[in-house]
C-alpha positions as a printed NumPy array, in Angstrom:
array([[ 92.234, 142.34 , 181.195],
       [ 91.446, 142.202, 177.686],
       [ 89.234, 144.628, 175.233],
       [ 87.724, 143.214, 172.414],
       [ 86.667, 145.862, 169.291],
       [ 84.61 , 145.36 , 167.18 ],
       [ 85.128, 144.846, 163.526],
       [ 83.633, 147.952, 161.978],
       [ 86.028, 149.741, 164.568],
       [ 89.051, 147.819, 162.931],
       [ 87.847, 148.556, 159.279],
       [ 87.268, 152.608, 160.033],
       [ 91.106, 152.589, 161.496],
       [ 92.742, 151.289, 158.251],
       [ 90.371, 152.477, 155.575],
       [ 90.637, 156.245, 154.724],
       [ 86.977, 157.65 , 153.931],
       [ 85.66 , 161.317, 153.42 ],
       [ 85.271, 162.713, 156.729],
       [ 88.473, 161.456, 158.48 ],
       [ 90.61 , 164.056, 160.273],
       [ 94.602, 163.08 , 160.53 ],
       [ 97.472, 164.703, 162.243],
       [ 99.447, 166.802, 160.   ],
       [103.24 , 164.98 , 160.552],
       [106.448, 167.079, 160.856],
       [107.099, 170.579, 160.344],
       [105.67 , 173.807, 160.719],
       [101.597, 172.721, 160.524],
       [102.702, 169.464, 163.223],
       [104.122, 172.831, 165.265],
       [100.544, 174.232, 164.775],
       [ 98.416, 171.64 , 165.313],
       [ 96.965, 171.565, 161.871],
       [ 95.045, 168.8  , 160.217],
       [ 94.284, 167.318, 156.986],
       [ 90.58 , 166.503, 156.64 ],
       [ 89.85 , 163.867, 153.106],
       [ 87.127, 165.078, 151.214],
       [ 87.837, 163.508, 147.847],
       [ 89.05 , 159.983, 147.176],
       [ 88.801, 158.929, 143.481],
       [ 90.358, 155.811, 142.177],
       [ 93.804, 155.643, 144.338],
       [ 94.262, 159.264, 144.963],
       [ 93.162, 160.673, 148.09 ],
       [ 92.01 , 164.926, 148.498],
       [ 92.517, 166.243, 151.42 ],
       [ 92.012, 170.134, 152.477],
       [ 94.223, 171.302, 155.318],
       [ 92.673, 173.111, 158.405],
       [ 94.657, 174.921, 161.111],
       [ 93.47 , 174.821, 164.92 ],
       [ 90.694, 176.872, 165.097],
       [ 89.206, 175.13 , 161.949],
       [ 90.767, 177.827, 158.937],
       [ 91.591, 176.481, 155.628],
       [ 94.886, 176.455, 155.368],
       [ 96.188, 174.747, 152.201],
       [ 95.287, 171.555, 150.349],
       [ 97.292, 168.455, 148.843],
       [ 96.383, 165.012, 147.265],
       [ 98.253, 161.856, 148.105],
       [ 98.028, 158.243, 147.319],
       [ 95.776, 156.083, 148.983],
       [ 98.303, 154.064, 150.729],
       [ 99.66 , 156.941, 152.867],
       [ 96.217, 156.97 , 154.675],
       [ 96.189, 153.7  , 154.953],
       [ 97.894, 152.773, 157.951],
       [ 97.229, 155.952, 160.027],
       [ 94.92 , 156.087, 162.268],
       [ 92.312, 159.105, 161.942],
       [ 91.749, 160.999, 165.086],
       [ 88.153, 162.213, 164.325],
       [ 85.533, 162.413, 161.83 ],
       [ 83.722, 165.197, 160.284],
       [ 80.177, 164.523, 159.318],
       [ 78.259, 165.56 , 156.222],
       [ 81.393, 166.157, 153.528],
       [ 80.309, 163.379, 151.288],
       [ 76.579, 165.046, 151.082],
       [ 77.935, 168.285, 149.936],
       [ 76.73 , 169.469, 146.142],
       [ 78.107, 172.626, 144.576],
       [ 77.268, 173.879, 141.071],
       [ 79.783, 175.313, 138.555],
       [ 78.683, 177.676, 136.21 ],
       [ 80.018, 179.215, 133.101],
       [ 81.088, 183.143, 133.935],
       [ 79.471, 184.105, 130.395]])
């Protein structure tokens, strides 16, 4: 038996995009099944905000491109990359 996979399949596995979910690895938030979720990548750094199991904002970090690249997401969330907010002055 064999499976063949297509190559958009292969690129989506290596390249980190907004929208990809990953495993948190090691410590307390592996314990608690939380997730980092990219919604920024700019240049080689790589925004991530950190959700807990029933979907919570937990925390946030940034890391370098490569550390994404060789994981494999285990979803997608749709619609980050559309999202527009305004910033306005307080005065």
């Amino acid at each position: 038996m064999r499976f063949t996979i297509q190559e958009s399949i292969k690129e989506n596995i290596t390249a980190p995009v907004v929208g990809n979910v990953y495993n948190i690895r090691g410590g307390r938030g592996a314990r608690e099944g939380h997730m980092h979720v990219i919604i920024g990548i700019k240049n080689t750094a790589v925004t991530t905000v950190t959700v807990d199991k029933d979907g919570e904002i937990c925390g946030g970090s940034c890391y370098g491109y490569h550390y994404f690249e060789e994981k494999t997401p285990i979803a997608y969330c749709s619609g980050l990359d559309e999202l527009s907010f305004e910033i306005r002055s307080l005065r």
